[in-house]
C-alpha positions as CSV (number, residue, x, y, z in Angstrom):
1,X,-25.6,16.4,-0.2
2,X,-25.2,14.0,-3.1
3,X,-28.6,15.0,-5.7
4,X,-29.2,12.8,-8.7
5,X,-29.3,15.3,-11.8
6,X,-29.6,13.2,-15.1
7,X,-28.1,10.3,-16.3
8,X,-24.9,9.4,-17.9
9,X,-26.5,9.5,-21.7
10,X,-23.6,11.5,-23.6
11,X,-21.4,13.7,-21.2
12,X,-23.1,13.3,-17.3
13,X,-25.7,15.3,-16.1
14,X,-22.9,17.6,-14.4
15,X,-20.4,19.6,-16.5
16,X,-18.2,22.1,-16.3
17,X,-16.5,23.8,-18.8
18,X,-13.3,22.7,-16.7
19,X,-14.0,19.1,-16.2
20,X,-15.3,18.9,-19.9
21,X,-12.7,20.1,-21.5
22,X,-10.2,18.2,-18.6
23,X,-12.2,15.0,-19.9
24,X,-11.4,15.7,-23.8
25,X,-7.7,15.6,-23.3
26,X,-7.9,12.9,-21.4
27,X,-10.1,11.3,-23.6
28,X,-8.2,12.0,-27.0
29,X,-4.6,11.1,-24.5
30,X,-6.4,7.4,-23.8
31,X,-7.3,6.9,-26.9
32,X,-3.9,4.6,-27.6
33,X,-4.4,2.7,-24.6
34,X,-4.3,-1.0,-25.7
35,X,-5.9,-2.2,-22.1
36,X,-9.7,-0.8,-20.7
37,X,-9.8,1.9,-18.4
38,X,-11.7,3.8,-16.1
39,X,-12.3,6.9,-14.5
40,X,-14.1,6.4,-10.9
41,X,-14.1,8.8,-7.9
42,X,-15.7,12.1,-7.3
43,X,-15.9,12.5,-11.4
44,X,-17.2,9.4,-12.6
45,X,-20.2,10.0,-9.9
46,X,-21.1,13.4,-12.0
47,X,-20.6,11.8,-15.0
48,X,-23.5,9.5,-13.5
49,X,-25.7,12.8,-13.2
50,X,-25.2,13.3,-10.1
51,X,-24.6,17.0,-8.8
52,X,-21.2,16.6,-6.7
53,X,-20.1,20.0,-4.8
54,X,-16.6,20.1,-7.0
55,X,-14.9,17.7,-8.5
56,X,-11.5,18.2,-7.2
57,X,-9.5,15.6,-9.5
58,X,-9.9,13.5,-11.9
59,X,-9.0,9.7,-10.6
60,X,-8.4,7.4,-13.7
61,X,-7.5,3.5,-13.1
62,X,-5.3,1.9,-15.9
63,X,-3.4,-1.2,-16.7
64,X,0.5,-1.0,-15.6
65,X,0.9,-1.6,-19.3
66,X,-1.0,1.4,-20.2
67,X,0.7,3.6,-17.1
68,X,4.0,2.6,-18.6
69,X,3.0,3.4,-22.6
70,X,2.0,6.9,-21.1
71,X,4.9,8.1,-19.0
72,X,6.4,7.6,-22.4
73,X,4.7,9.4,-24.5
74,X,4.0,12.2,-22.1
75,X,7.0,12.1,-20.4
76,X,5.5,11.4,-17.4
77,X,6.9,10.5,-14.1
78,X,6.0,8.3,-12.0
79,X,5.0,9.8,-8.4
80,X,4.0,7.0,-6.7
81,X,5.4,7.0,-2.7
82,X,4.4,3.8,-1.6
83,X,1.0,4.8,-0.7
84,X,-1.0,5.8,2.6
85,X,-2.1,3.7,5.0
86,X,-5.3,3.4,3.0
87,X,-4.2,3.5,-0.8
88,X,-1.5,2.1,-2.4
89,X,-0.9,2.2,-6.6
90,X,2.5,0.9,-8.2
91,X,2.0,4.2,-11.2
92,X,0.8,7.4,-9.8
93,X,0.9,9.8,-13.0
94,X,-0.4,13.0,-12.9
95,X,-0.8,14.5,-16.7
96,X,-1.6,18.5,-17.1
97,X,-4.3,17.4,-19.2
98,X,-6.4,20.8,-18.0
99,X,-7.6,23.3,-15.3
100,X,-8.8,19.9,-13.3
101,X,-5.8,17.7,-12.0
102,X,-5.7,14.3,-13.6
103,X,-4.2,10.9,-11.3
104,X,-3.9,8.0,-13.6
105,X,-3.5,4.8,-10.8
106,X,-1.9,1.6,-12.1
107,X,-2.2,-1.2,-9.7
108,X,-4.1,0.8,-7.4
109,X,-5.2,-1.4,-4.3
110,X,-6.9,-0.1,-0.6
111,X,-6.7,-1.2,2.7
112,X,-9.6,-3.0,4.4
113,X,-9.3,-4.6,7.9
114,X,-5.5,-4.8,7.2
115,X,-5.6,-6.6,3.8
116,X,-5.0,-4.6,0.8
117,X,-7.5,-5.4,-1.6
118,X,-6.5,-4.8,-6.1
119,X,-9.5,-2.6,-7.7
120,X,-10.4,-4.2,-10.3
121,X,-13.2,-3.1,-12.5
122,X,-15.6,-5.5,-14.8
123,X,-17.7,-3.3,-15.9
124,X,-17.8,-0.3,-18.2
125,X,-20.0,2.8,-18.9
126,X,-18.9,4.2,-22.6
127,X,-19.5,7.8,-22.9
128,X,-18.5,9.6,-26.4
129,X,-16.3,13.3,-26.2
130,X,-15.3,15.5,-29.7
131,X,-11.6,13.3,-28.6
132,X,-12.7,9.6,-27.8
133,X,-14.8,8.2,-25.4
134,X,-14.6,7.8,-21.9
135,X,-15.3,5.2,-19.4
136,X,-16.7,4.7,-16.2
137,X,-18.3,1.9,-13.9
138,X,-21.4,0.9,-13.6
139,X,-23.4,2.6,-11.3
140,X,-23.3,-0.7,-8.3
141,X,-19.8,-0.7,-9.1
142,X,-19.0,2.6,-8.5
143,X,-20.9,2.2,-5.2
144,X,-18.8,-0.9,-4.4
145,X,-15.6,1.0,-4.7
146,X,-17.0,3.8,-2.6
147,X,-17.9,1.5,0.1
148,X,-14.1,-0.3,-0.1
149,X,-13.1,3.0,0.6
150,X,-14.5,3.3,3.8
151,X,-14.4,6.8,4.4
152,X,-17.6,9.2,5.3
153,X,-17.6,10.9,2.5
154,X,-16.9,8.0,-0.3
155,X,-20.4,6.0,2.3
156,X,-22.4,9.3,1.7
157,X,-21.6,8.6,-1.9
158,X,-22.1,4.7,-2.4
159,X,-25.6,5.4,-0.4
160,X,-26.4,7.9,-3.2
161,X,-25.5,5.4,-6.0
162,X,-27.9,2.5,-4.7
């Protein structure tokens, strides 16, 4: 069960010492990117305040540009397979920013009724770390990505947003 905590004033309502620190690196590693960008998922929904059972990973949407400067200067590679029959992304990168796993998505696009459908993201939620700030959606577009989704869980969680 998705509870509503706090809201997202300066770090979420819903921190771990884990995410938070997680969320630094990756704040502080972001801070060159020249595009915006956005963490949604599981962790941008406790960085709403909202009390989520774990946040497993950390999903991050960037500009190709961005995915590209990155692999660079982290020497990063670029795992993307193609996709599932659900979720596709042209840059899959997954940094060792901390103790919870980071995917950075370029391009990231899902599957609705057969079409595949481009995320993109209008608008953002600034939220300051010791490293830089973060961003996330707003709360309705959080939920609209949830619902794009389609799964059980990500409904449960769009339900939660509205």
């Amino acid at each position: 069960m998705l509870t509503r905590k706090g809201a997202a004033s300066s770090h979420g309502g819903i921190m771990t010492d884990d995410l938070g620190t997680t969320l630094n690196a990756l704040a502080g590693a972001m801070s060159a990117a020249e595009d915006d960008w956005w963490i949604f998922g599981s962790a941008a929904m406790a960085l709403h305040g909202f009390e989520v059972d774990v946040v497993k990973d950390i999903d991050v949407l960037v500009s190709s540009a961005d995915a590209y400067q990155l692999m660079a200067r982290h020497s990063l590679a670029n795992l993307a397979d193609g996709g599932s029959g659900r979720f596709r992304s042209d840059v899959v990168l997954r940094p060792a920013f901390g103790a919870v796993p980071v995917e950075i998505l370029a391009n990231f696009r899902i599957q609705n009724s057969g079409i595949w459908h481009a995320v993109a993201i209008a608008t953002r939620v600034e939220l300051v770390f010791p490293s830089g700030p973060i961003f996330i959606p707003s709360r309705e577009e959080l939920a609209a990505i949830f619902l794009a989704c389609g799964r059980p869980k990500d409904i449960e969680r769009a339900q939660a947003l509205l």
